[in-house]
C-alpha positions in Angstrom: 24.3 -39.7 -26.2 23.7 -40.8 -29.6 20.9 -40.2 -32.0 17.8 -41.8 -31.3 16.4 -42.4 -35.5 20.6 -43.9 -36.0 19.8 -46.2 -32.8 16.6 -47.5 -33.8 17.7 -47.8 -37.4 21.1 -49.7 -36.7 19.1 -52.2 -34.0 16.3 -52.8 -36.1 18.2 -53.2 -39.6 16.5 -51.7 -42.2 18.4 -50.5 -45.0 17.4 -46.5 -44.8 16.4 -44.4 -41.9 13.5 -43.7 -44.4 12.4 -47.3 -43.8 11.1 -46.6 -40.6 7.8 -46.0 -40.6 7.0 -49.0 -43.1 8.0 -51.2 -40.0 6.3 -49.1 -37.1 5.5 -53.1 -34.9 9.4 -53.7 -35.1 10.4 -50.0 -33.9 8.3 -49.9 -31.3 9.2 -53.5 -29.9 12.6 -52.1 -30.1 11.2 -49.2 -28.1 9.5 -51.8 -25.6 13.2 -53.0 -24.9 15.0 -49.7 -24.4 11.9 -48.4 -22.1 10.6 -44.7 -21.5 13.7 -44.5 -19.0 16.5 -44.7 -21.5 14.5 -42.7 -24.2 13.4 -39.7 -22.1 18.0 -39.3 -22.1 17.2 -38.3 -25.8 16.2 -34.1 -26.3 12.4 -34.0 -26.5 12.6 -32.3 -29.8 14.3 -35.2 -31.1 11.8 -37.9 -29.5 8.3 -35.8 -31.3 10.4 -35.4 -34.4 10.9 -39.6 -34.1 7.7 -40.3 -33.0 6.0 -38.0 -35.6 8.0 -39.9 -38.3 7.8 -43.6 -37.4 4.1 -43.7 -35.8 2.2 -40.3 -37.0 1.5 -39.8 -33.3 2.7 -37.0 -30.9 5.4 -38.3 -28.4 3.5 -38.2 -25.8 1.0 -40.6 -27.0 4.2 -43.0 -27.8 5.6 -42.4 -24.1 2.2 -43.6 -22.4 2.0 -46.6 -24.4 5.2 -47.8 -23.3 4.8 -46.8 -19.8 1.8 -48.7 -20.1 3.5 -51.2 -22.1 0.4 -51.2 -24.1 -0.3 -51.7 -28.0 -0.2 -48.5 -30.3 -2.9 -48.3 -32.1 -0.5 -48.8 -35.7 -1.7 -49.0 -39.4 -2.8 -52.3 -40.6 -0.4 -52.5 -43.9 3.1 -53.0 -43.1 6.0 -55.1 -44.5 6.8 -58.0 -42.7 10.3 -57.3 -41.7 13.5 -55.2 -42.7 
């Protein structure tokens, strides 16, 4: 098992782990992809710390939008893309 911030930040191309949260739309299509299945392999301490970073939100707020596959509510300013 791998890390889930390295994942996310080798698929989704930004130059720094650090860059995530700027693109919080393109992480969490990314997360779309992968699915609550695949992510819930990651430790749970790993998956708040994530979803704290990227989105501001607890992980289980994160995990119910994708299971729902429905929007997260996400900040209006954000760069376009990596």
């Amino acid at each position: 098992m791998d890390d889930i911030f390295e994942r996310v930040h080798a698929q989704v191309g930004c130059p720094f782990l650090s860059d995530l949260p700027n693109y919080p739309s393109t992480v969490y299509r990314y997360l779309l992809q992968i699915g609550p299945e695949e992510l819930s392999q990651y430790p749970r301490r790993q998956l708040e710390d994530f979803s704290t970073y990227v989105f501001s939100v607890p992980y289980d707020v994160l995990r119910e939008a994708l299971a729902k596959r429905a929007p997260l509510p996400l900040p209006k300013k954000e760069r376009s893309e990596c």
